[in-house]
N, C-alpha and C positions, 0 to 999 in steps of 0.2 A: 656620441653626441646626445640622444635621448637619457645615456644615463648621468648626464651631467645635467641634463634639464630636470630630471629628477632628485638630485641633487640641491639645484639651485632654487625649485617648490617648496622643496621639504625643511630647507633650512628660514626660507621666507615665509612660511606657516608656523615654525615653530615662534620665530621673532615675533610676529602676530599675533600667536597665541600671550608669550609674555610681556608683550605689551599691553592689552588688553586686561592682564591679571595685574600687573602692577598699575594700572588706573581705572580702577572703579570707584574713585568717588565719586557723588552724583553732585554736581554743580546745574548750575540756573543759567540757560541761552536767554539773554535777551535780544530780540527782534526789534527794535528801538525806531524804525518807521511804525510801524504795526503794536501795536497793545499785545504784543505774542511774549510770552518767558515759557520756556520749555525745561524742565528739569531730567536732562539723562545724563549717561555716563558720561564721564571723560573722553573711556577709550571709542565708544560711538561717535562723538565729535571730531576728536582726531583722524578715524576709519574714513566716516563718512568725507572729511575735506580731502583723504589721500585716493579716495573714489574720485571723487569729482573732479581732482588732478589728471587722475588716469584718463576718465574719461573725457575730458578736456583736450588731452595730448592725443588721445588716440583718435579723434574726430579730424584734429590740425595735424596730423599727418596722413589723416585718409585721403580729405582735401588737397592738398600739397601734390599728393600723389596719383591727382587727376588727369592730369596732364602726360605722365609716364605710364598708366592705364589705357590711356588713349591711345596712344605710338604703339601699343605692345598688341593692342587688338587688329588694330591697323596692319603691323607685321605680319600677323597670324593671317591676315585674308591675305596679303600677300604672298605669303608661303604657299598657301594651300592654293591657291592657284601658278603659280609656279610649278609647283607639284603636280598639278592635272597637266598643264601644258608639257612637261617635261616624261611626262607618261605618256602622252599621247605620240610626241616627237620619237619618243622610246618603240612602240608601238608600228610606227610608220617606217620606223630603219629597219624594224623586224622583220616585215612584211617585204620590203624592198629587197633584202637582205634574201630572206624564202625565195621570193621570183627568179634572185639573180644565179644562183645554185643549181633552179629547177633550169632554166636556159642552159646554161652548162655544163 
């Protein structure tokens, strides 16, 4: 699996890369509320909006998945006490278990 995610890097880096090379004209951003014109690359602009994207999407599914964050923590204190209780019960059969042996 990690060598197909290496894989999957390497070939999204190199698109990247020839994207980037086939658009470096410098064209004019205008900001058209604001007196802003920003003259950069092409391929900057394009990057920069498929950032924004990413990071856009990866906020709305952090969010989204507050809620099953929650339940999984929740589980986890339940386990883990589970776990003690069931060590203890373990514990106490042992013991009970020892006495009964030593009687006999």
């Amino acid at each position: 699996m990690g060598f197909l995610r290496w894989i999957i890097g390497f070939l999204t880096a190199v698109i990247v890369v020839l994207f980037a090379l086939g658009n470096r004209h410098i064209i004019t951003l205008n900001l058209l509320p604001a007196p802003v014109s920003l003259d950069l690359p092409l391929y900057a602009i394009g990057l920069g909006f498929l950032l924004f994207g990413f990071i856009l999407g990866a906020i709305t599914v952090w969010l989204n998945m507050a809620p099953l964050r929650r339940t999984k923590r929740a589980q986890s204190r339940t386990i883990k006490t589970l776990e003690k209780q069931l060590k203890a019960v373990n514990q106490n059969t042992e013991s009970d278990t020892k006495a009964l042996t030593k009687k006999a």
